[in-house]
VMD Tcl script that builds the backbone (N, CA, C; Angstrom):
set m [mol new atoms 297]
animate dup $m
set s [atomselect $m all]
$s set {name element resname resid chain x y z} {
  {N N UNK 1 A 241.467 11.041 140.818}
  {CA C UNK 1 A 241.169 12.012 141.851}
  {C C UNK 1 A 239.707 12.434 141.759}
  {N N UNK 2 A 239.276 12.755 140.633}
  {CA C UNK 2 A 237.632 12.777 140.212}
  {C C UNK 2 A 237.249 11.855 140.820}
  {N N UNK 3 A 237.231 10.539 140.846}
  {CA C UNK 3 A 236.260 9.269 141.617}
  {C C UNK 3 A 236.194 9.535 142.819}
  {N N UNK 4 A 237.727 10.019 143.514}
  {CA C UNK 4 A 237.575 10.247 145.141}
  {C C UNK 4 A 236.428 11.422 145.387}
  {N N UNK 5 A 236.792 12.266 144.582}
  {CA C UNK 5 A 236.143 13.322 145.422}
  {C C UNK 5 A 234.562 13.210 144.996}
  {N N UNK 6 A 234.105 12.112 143.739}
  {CA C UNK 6 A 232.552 12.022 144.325}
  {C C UNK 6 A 232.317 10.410 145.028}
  {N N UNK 7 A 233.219 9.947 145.268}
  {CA C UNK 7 A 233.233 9.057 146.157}
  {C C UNK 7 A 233.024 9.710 148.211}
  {N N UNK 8 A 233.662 10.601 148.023}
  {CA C UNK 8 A 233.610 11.313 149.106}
  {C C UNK 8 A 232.819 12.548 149.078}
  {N N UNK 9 A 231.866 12.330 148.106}
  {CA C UNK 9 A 230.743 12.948 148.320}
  {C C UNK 9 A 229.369 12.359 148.818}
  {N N UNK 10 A 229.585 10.917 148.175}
  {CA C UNK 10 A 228.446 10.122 148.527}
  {C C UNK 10 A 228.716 9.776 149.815}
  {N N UNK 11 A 229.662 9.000 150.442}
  {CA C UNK 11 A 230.052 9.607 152.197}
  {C C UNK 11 A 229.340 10.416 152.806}
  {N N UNK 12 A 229.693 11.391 152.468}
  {CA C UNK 12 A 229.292 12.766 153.464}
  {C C UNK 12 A 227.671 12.684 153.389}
  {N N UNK 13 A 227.269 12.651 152.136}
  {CA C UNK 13 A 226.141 13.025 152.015}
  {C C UNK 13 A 225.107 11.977 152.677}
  {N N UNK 14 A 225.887 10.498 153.000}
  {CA C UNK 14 A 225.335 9.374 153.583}
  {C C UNK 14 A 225.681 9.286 155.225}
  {N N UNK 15 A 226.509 10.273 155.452}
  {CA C UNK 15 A 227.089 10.360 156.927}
  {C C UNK 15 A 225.688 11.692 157.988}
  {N N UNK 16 A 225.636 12.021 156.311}
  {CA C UNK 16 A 224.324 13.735 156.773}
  {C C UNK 16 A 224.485 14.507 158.075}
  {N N UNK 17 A 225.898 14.744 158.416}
  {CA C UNK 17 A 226.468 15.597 159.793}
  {C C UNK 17 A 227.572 16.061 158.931}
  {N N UNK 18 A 228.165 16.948 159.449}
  {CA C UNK 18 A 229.212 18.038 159.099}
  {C C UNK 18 A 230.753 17.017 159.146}
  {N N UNK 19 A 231.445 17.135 158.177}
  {CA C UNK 19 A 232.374 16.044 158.036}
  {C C UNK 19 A 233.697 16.608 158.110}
  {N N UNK 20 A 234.657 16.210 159.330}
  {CA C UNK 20 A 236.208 17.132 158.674}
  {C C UNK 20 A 236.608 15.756 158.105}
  {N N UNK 21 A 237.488 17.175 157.391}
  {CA C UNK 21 A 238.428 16.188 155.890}
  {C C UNK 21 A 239.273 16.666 155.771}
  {N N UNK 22 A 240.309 16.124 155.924}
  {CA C UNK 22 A 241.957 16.476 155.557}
  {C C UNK 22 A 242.051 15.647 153.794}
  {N N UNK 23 A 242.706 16.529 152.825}
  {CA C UNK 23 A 242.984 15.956 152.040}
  {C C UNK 23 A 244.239 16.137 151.543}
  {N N UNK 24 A 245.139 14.709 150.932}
  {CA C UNK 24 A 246.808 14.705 150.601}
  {C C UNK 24 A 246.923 14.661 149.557}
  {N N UNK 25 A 247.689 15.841 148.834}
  {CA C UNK 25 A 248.280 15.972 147.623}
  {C C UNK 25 A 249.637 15.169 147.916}
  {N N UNK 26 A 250.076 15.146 147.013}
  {CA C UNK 26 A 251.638 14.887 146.263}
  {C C UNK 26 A 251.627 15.431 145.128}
  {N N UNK 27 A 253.345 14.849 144.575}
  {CA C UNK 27 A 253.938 15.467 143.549}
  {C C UNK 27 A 252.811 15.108 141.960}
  {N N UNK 28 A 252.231 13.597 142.384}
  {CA C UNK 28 A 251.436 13.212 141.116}
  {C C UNK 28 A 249.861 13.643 141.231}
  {N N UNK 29 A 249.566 14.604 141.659}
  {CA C UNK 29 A 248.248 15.147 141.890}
  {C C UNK 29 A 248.146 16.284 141.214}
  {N N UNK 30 A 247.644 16.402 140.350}
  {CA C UNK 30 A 247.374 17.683 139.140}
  {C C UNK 30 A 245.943 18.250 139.535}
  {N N UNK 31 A 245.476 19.707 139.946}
  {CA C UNK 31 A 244.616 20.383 139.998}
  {C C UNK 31 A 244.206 20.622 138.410}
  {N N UNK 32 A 244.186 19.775 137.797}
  {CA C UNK 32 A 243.390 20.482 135.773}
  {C C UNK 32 A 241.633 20.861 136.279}
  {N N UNK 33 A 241.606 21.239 135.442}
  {CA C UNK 33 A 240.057 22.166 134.892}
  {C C UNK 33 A 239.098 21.590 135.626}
  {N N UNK 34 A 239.327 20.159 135.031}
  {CA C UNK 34 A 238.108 19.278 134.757}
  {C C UNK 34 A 237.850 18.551 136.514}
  {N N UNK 35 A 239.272 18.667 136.875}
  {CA C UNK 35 A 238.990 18.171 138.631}
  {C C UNK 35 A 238.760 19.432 139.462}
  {N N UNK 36 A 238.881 20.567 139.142}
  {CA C UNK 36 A 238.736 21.982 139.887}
  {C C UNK 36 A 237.008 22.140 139.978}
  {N N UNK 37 A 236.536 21.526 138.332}
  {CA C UNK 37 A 235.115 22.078 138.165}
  {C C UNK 37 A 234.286 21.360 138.975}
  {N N UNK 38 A 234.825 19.777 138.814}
  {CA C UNK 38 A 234.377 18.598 139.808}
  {C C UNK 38 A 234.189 18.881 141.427}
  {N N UNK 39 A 235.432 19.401 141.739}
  {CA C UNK 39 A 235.159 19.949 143.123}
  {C C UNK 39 A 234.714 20.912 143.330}
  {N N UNK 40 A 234.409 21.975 142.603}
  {CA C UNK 40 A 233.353 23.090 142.836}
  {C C UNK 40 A 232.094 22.620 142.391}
  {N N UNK 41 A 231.009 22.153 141.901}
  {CA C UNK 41 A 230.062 21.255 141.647}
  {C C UNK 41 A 230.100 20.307 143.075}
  {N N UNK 42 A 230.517 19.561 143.394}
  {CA C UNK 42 A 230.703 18.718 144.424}
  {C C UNK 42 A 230.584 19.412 145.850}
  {N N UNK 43 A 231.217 20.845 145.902}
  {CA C UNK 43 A 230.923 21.442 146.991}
  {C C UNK 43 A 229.693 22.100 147.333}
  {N N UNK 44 A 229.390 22.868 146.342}
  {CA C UNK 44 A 228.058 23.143 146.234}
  {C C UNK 44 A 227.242 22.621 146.886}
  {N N UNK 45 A 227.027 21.137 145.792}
  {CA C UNK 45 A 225.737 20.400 146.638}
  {C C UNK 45 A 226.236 19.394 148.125}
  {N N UNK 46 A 227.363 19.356 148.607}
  {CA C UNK 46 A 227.393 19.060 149.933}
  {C C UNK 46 A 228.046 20.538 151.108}
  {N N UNK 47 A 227.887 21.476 150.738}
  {CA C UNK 47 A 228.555 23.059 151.816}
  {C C UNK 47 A 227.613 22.701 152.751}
  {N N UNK 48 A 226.671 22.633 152.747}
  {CA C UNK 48 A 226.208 22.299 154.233}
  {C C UNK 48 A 226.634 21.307 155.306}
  {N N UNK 49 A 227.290 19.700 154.959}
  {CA C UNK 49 A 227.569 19.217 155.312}
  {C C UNK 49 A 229.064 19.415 155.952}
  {N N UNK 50 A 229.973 20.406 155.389}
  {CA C UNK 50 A 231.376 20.043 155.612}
  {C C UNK 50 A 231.989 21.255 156.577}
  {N N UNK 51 A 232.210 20.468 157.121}
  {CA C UNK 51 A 232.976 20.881 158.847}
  {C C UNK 51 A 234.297 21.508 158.431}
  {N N UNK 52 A 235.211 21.447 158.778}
  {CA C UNK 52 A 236.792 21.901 158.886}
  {C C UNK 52 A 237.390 20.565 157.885}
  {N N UNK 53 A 238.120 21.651 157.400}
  {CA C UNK 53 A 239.116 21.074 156.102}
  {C C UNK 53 A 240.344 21.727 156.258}
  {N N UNK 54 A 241.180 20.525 155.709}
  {CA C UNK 54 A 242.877 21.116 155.781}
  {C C UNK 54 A 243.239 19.867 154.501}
  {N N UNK 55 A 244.241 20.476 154.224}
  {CA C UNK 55 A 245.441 19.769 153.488}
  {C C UNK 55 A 246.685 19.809 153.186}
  {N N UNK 56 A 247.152 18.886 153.065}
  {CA C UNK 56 A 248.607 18.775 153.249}
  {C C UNK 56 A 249.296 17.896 151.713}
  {N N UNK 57 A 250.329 18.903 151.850}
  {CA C UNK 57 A 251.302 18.429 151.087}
  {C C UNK 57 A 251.084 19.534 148.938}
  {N N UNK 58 A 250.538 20.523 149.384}
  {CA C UNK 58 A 250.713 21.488 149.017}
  {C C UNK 58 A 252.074 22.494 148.204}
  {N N UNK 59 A 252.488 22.506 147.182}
  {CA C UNK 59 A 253.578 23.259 146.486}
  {C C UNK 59 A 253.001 24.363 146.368}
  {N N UNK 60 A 253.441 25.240 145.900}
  {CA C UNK 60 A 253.093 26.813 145.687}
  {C C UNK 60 A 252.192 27.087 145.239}
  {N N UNK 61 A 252.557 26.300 143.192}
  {CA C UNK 61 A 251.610 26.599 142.507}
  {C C UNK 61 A 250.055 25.966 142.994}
  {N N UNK 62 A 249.927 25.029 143.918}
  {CA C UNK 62 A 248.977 24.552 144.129}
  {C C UNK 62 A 248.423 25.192 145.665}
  {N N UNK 63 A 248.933 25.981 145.965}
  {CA C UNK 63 A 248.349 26.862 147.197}
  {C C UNK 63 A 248.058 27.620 146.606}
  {N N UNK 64 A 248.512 28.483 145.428}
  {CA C UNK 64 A 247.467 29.502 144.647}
  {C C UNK 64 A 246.541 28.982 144.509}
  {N N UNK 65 A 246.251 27.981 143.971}
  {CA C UNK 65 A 244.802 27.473 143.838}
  {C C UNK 65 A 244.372 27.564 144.823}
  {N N UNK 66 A 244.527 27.048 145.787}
  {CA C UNK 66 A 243.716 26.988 147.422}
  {C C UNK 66 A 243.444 28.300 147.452}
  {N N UNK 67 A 243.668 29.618 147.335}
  {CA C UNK 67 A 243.869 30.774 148.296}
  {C C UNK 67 A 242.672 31.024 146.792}
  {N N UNK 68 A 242.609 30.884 145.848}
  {CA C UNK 68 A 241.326 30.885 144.825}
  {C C UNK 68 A 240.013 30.321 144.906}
  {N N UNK 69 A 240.048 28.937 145.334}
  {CA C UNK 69 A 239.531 28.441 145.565}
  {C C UNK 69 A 238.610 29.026 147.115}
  {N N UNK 70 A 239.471 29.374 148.258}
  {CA C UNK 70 A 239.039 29.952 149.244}
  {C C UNK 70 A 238.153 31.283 149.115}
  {N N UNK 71 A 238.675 32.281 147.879}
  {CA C UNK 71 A 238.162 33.306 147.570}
  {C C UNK 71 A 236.996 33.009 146.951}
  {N N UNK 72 A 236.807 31.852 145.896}
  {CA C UNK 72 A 235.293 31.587 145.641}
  {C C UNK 72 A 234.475 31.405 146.305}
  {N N UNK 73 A 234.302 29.917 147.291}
  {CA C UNK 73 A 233.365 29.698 148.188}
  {C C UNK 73 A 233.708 30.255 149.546}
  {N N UNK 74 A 234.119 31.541 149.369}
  {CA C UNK 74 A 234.362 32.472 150.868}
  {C C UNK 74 A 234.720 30.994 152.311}
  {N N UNK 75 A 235.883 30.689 152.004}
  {CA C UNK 75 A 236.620 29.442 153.007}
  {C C UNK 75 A 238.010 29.799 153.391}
  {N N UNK 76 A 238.143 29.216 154.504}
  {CA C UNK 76 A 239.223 29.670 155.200}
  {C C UNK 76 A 240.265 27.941 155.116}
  {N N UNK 77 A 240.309 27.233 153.914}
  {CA C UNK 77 A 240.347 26.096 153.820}
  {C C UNK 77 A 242.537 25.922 154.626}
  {N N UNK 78 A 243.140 25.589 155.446}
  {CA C UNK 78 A 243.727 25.539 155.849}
  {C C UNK 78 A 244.777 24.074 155.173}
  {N N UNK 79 A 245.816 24.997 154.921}
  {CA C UNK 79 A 247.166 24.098 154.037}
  {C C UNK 79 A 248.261 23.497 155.461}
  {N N UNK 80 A 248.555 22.447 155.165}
  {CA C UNK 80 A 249.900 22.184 156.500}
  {C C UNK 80 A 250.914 21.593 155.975}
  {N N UNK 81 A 251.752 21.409 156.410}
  {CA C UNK 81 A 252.990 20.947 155.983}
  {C C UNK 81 A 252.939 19.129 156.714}
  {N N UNK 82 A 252.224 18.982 157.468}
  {CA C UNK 82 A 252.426 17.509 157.898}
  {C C UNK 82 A 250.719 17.120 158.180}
  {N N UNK 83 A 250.905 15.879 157.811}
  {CA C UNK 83 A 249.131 15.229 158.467}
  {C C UNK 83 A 248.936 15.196 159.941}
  {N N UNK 84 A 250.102 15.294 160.650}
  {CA C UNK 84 A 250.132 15.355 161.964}
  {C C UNK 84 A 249.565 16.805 162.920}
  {N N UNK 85 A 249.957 17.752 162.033}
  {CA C UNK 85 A 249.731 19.567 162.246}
  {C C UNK 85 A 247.811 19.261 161.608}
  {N N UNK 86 A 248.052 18.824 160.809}
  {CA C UNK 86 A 246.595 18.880 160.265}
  {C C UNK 86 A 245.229 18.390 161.057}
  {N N UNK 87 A 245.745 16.869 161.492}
  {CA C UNK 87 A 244.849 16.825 162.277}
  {C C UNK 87 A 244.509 16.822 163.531}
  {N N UNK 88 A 245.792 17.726 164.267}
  {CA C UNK 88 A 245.621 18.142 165.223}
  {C C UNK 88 A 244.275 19.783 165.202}
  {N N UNK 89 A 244.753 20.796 163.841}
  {CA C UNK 89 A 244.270 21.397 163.797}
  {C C UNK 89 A 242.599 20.766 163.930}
  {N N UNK 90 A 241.908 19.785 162.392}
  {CA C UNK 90 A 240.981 19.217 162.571}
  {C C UNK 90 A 239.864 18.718 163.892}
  {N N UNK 91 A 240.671 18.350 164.740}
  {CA C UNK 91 A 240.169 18.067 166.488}
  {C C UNK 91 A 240.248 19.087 167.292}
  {N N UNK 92 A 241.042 20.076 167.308}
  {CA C UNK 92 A 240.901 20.899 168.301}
  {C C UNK 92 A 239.392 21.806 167.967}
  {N N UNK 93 A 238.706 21.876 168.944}
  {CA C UNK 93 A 237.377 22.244 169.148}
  {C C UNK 93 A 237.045 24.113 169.120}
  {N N UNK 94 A 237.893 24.447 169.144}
  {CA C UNK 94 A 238.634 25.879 169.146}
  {C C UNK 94 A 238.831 26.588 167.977}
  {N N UNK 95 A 239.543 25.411 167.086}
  {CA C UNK 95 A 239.939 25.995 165.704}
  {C C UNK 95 A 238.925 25.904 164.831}
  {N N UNK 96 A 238.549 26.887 163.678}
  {CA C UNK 96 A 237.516 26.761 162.552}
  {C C UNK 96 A 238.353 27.144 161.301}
  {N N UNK 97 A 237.229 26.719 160.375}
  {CA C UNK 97 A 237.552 27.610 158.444}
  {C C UNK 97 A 236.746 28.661 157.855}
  {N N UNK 98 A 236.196 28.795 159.066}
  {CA C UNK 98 A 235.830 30.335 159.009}
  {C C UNK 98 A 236.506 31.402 158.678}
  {N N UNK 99 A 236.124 32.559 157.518}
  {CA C UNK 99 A 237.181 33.468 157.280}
  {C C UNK 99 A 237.576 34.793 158.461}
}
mol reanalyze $m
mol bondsrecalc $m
mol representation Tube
mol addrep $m
């Protein structure tokens, strides 16, 4: 999960426009330390670039994180229950992650 997310940093940062990103958890996706710190480091140096974000497939304990995560870099980062809700949200021109 570390490789993706600076894999999908070099993306964005090579795309140099505001990027939405839906990203999919499952059951084998562990939020530990060392991938939390990765993606805070990682956001940092691309927040300018990133447009509307959602993700899906979210359990509890891992929406606490989100709603932490949101409270750090002041984000309105949006959880869904289907990729379908998600990226409808993502396209509609209306909706933001603005808090």
């Amino acid at each position: 999960m570390i490789a993706d997310v600076l894999d999908l940093k070099e993306r964005i940062i090579k795309q140099s426009s505001p990027a939405l990103i839906m990203t999919i958890f499952n059951d084998k996706s562990y939020a530990t330390p060392k991938f939390m710190r990765t993606v805070e480091q990682t956001t940092r140096e691309v927040e300018r670039l990133l447009g509307k974000q959602a993700i899906v497939g979210l359990n509890q304990p891992k929406k606490l994180i989100l709603k932490g995560y949101n409270l750090l870099f002041r984000k309105s980062i949006r959880d869904f229950d289907s990729q379908e809700e998600a990226m409808r949200f993502l396209l509609d021109d209306l909706s933001t992650n603005n808090p």
